[in-house]
C-alpha positions as a printed Julia matrix, in Angstrom:
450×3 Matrix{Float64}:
 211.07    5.93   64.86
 210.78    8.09   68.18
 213.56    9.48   69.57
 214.95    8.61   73.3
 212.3    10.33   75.35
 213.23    8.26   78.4
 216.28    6.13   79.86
 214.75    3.22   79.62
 211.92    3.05   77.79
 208.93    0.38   76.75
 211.22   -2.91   77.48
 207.74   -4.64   77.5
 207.35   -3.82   73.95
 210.54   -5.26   72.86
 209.59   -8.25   74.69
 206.3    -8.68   72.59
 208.4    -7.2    69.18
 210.94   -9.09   69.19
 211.61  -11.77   72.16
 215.36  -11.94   71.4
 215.97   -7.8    71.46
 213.92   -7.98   74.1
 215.98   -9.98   76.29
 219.14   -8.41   75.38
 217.39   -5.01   76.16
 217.25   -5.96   79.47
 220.68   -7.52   79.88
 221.59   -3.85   78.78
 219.81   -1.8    81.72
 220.88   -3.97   83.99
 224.82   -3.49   82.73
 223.86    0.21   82.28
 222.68    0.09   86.11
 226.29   -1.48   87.2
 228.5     0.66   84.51
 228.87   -2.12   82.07
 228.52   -1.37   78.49
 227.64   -4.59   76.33
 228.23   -4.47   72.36
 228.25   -7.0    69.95
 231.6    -8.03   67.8
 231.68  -10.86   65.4
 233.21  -14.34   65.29
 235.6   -14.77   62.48
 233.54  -17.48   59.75
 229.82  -17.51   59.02
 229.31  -20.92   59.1
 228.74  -21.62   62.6
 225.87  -24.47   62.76
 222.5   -23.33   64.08
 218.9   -24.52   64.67
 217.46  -21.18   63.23
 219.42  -18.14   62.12
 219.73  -15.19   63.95
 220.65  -11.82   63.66
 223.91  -10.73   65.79
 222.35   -9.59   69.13
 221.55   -5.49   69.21
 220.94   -3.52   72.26
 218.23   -1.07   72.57
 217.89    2.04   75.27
 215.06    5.05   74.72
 213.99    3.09   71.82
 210.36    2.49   71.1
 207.01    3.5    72.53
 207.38    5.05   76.02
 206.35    2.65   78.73
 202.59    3.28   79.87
 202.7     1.46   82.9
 205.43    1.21   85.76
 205.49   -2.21   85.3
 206.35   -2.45   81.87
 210.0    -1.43   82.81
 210.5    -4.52   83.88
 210.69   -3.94   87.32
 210.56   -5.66   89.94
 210.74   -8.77   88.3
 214.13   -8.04   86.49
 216.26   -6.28   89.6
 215.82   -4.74   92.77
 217.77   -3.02   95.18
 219.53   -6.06   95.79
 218.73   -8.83   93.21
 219.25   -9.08   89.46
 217.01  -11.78   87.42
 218.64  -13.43   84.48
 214.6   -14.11   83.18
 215.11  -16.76   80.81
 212.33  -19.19   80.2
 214.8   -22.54   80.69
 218.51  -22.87   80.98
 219.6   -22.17   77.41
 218.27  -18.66   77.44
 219.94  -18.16   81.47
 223.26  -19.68   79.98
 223.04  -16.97   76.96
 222.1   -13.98   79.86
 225.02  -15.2    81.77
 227.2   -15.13   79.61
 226.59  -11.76   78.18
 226.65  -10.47   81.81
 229.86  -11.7    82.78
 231.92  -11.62   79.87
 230.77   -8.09   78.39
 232.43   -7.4    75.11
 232.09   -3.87   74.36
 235.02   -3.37   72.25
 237.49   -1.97   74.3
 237.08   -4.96   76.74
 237.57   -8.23   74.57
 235.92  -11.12   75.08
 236.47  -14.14   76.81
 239.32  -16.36   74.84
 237.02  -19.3    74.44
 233.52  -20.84   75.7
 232.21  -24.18   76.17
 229.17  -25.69   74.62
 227.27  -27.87   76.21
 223.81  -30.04   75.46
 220.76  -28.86   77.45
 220.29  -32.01   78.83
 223.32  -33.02   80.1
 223.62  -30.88   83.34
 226.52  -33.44   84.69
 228.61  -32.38   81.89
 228.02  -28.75   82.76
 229.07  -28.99   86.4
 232.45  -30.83   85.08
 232.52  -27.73   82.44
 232.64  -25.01   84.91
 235.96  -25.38   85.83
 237.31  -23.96   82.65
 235.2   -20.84   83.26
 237.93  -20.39   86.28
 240.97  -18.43   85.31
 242.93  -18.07   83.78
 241.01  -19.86   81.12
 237.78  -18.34   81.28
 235.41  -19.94   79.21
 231.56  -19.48   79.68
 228.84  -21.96   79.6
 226.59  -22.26   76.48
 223.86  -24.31   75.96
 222.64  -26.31   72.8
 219.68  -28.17   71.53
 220.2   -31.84   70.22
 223.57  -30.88   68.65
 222.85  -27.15   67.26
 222.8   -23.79   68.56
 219.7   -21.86   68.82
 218.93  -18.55   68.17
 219.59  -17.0    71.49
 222.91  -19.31   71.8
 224.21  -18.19   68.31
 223.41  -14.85   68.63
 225.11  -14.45   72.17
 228.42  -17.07   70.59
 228.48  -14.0    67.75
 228.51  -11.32   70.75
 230.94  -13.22   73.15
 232.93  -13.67   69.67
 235.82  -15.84   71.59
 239.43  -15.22   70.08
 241.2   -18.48   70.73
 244.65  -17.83   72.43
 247.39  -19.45   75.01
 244.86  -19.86   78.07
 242.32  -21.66   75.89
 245.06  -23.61   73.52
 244.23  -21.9    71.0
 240.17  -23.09   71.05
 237.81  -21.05   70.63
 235.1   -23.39   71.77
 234.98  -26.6    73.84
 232.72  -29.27   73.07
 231.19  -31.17   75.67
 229.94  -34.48   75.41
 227.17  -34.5    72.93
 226.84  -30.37   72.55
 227.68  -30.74   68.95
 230.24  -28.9    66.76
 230.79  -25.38   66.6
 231.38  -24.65   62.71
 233.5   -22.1    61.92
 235.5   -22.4    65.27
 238.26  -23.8    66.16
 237.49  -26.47   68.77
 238.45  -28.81   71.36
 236.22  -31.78   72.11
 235.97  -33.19   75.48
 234.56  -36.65   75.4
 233.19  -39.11   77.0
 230.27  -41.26   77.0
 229.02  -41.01   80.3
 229.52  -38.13   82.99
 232.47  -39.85   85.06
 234.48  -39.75   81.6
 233.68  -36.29   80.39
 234.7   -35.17   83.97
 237.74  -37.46   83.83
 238.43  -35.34   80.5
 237.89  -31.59   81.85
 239.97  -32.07   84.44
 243.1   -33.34   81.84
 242.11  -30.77   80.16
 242.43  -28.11   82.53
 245.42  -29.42   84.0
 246.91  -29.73   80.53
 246.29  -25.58   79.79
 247.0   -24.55   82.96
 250.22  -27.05   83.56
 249.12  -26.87   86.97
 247.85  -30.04   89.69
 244.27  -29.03   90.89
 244.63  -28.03   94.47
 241.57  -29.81   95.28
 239.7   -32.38   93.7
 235.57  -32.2    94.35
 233.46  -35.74   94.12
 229.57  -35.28   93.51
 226.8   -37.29   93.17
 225.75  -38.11   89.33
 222.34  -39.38   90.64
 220.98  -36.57   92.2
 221.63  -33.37   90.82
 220.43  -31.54   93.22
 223.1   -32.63   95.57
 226.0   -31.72   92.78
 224.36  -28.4    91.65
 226.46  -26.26   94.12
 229.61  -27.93   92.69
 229.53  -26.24   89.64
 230.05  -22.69   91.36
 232.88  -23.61   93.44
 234.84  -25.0    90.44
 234.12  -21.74   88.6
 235.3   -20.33   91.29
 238.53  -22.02   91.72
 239.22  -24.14   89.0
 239.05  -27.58   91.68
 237.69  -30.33   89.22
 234.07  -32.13   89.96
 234.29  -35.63   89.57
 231.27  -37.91   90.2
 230.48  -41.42   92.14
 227.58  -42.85   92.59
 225.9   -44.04   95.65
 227.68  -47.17   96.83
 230.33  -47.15   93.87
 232.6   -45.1    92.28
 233.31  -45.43   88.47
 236.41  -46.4    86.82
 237.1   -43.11   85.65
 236.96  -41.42   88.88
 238.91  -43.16   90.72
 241.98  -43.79   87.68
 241.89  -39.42   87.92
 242.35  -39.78   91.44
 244.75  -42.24   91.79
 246.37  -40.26   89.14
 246.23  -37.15   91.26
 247.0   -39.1    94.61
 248.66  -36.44   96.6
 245.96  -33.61   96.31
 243.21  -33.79   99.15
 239.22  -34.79   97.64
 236.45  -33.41   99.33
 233.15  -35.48   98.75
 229.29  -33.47   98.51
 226.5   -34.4   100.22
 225.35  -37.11  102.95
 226.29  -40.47  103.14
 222.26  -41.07  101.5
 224.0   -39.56   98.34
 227.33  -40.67   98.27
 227.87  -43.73  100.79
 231.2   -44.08  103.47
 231.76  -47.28  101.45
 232.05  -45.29   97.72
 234.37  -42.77  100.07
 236.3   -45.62  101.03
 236.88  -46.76   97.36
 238.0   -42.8    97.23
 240.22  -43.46   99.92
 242.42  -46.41   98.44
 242.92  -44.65   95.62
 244.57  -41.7    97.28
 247.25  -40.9    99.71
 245.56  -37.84  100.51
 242.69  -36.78  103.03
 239.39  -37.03  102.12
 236.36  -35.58  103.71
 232.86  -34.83  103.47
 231.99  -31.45  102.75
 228.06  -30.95  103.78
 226.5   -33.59  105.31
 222.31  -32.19  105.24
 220.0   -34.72  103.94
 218.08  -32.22  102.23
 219.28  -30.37   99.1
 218.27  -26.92  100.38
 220.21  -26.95  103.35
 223.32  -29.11  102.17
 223.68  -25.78   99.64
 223.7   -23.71  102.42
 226.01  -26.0   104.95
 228.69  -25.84  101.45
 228.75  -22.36  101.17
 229.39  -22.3   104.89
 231.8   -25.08  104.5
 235.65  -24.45  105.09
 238.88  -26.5   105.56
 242.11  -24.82  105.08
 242.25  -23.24  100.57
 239.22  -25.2   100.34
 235.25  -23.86  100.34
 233.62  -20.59  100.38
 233.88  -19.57  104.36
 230.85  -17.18  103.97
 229.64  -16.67  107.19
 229.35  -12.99  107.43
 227.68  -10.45  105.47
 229.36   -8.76  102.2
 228.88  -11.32   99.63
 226.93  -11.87   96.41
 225.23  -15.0    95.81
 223.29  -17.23   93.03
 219.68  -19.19   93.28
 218.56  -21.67   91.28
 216.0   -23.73   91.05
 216.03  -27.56   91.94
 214.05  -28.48   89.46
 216.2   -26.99   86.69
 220.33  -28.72   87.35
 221.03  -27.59   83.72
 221.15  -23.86   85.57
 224.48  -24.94   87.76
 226.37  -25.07   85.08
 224.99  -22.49   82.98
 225.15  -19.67   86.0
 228.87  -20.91   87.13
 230.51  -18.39   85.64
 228.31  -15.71   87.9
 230.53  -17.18   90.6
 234.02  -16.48   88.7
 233.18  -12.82   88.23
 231.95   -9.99   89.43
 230.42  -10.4    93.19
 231.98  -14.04   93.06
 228.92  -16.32   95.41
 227.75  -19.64   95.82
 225.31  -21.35   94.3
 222.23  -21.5    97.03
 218.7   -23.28   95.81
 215.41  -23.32   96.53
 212.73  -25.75   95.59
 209.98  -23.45   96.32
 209.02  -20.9    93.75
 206.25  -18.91   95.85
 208.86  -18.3    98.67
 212.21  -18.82   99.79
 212.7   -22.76  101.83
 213.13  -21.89  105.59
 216.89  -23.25  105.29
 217.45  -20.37  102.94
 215.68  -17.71  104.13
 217.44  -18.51  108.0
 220.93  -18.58  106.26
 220.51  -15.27  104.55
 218.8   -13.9   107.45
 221.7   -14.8   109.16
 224.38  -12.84  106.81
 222.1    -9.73  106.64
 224.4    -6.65  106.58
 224.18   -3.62  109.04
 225.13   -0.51  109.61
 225.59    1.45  113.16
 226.15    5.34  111.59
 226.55    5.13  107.38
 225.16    3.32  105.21
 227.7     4.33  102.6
 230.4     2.55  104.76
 228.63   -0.66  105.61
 228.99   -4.16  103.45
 226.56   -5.25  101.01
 224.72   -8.87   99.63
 223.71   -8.92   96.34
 221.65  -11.89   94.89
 221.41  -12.9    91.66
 218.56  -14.86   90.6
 218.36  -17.79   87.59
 215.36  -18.11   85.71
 211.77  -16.24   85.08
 208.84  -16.61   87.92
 207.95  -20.11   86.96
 210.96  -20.92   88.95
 210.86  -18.12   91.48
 208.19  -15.55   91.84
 208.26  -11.87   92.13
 207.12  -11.97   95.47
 210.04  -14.53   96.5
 212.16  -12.41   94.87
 210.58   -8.7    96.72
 211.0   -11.05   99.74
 214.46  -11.98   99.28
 215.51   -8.45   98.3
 214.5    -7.65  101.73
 216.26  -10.4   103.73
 219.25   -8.65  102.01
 218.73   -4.99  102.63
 221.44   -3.15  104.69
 219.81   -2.5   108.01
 220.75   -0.26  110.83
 221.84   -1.62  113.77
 219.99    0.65  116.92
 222.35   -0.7   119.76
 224.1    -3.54  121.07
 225.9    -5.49  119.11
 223.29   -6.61  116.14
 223.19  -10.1   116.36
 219.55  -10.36  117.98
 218.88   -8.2   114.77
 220.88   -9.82  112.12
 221.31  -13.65  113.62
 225.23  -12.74  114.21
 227.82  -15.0   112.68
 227.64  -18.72  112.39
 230.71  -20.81  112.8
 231.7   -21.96  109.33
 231.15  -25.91  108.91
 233.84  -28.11  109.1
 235.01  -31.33  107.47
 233.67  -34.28  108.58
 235.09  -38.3   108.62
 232.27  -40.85  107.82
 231.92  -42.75  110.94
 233.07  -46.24  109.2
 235.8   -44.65  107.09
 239.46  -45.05  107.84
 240.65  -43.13  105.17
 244.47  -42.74  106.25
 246.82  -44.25  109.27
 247.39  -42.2   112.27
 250.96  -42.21  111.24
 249.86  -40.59  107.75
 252.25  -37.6   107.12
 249.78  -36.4   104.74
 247.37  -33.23  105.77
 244.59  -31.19  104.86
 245.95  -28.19  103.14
């Protein structure tokens, strides 16, 4: 065994080796690279149920054969100036490198006091998941295969080794729908049999640790999941629950936790070719509260980008100036909202933005980033900063996307004037809007938007 010759040496070869250590390797430079230090602890019991067994998940710098080409240290493909790559080759291996990223457990720093586990294919159950990854509960996104953990789950559950305690009820885990049990843990199961009712059920939940009223509830589509996807970042971000309706109904269950909750103002995602005025109307008589539409663009791309713009009073991310991080995902993989939500809790704390193009960034992303590029007149050192954070390997965004993006989000100097015919200057945030044929509430209403 060679000693450590380099930094970072031969990731490439860990990668080939060993698939799992290889992964982790690279979680590890890129925590190195932002002053994070990740170690492993264990979970309490050895019985926790898994597809294959794995061993707890090691970390390896300056270990192995010394890297014979640049490329082979991973780079560009695994960060840049300003993007980092969780590379995973589907969602349960991103929800694993997420995890491990936000919710470092190196010892001093314990781990988060419980995660949630959640079934691969079930991305509606994720999105109503990630708003226990909020505070002060905190609980990750794993995902599982047909009711078992895999080896890259287990391994980062063992890591993440979640203590239980008051913000979590004492659970350790959360089961989601048809995830599957956790042995060895102790667990809370959030049922349901379709995704209205599991929602119905996080949001008790949460309301039940917390013993606080949502300030917000959040009503997606469950029919188009690229329409919900950039729910699940907000309600990492703020702990609002996602409920979902349908296109010209709403179920049972959404409107009983609503009517239930009929004093806190719903805001609705997506156009009325998602989720119709007459389903917001059935949202409407079951509340005394506002309700409004929060993005309105037929196309996926750009209603991710009109959200993230999107502001009314407590509620939506306001980001319409440059100093932000951010998350992309692909369309083509919903299971990724959930398991990247709690990127958007932590750390640079950004929207989720997609693309549906994984040889380039969509013109509706590219013009809003454009748009937030930072500047700087004199120093650098004193200017503001994007950083992007990127879900998946290059089947769902390239390397060149990625170089591209990287460069969108350079800090740039600013030669004269005031910028904006370099940088786009700011855009106006987005407002609410009323559906033209709803009447949700009476002139006379005393009730407002908060």
């Amino acid at each position: 065994m060679k000693g450590v010759r380099y930094f970072l040496s031969d990731v490439s070869y860990w990668m080939r080796k060993n698939p799992l250590r290889g992964l982790l390797a690279v979680l590890a430079f890129i925590a190195v690279i932002g002053g994070c230090v990740f170690a492993g602890t264990r979970i309490a019991g050895d019985d926790t149920t898994v597809v294959e067994s794995a061993p707890a998940p090691e970390i390896f710098i300056g270990q192995g054969e010394p890297a014979e080409e640049p490329a082979d240290l991973g780079f560009p493909a695994f960060a840049t100036r300003n993007t980092t790559r969780v590379a995973g080759e589907d969602s349960v291996a991103n929800a694993a490198g997420v995890a491990l990223a936000t919710f470092p457990n190196g010892g001093a720093v314990k781990g988060p006091t419980a995660v949630s586990l959640v079934d691969s294919e079930d991305w509606a159950a994720g999105i109503a998941a990630s708003s226990l990854v909020a505070e002060p509960i905190g609980a990750p996104i794993l995902l599982t295969r047909d009711g078992g953990l895999d080896e890259l789950t287990a391994s980062a559950l063992e890591t993440l080794s979640p203590a239980g305690g008051s913000e979590s009820g004492g659970a350790q885990a959360f089961e989601v729908g048809d995830a599957g049990a956790a042995e060895g843990l102790d667990t809370k199961a959030i049922e349901g049999s379709n995704s209205a009712e599991i929602a119905a059920e996080a949001l008790e939940l949460r309301e039940r640790l917390t013993d606080e009223e949502p300030d917000h509830i959040l009503v997606a589509t469950s029919d188009e999941p690229e329409f919900a996807m950039p729910a699940a970042a907000w309600a990492a971000r703020s702990g609002d629950p996602v409920l979902f309706a349908q296109a010209d109904s709403v179920p049972s269950p959404t409107i009983k936790a609503i009517e239930e909750h009929e004093d806190v103002p719903v805001f609705v995602l997506g156009p009325e070719s998602v989720i119709s005025n007459d389903a917001i109307k059935e949202i409407s008589e079951a509340t005394k509260a506002t309700v409004s539409r929060a993005g309105a663009e037929k196309d996926p791309i750009a209603n991710a980008v009109a959200f993230a713009r999107f502001v009314e009073g407590s509620f939506g991310w306001n980001i319409n100036d440059p100093g932000h991080g951010f998350v992309i995902a692909n369309t083509s993989s919903p299971a990724d909202a959930g398991a990247a939500s709690a990127l958007s809790g932590t750390g640079t704390w950004g929207p989720l933005l997609l693309t549906d193009d994984a040889e380039r960034p969509p013109p509706a992303l590219e013009g809003y980033l454009l748009d937030l590029k930072p500047g700087y007149e004199d120093d650098p050192t004193r200017a503001v900063y994007n950083h992007l954070w990127i879900i998946g390997n290059e089947e769902f965004l390239s390397v060149d996307a990625q170089v591209e993006l990287d460069e969108i989000a350079e800090v740039a100097r600013i030669e004269s004037g005031t910028g904006e015919e370099l940088l786009g200057g700011p855009a106006e945030p987005e407002k609410a809007t009323k559906p033209e044929n709803e009447d949700t509430k009476s002139e006379d209403s005393d009730d407002e938007a908060p």
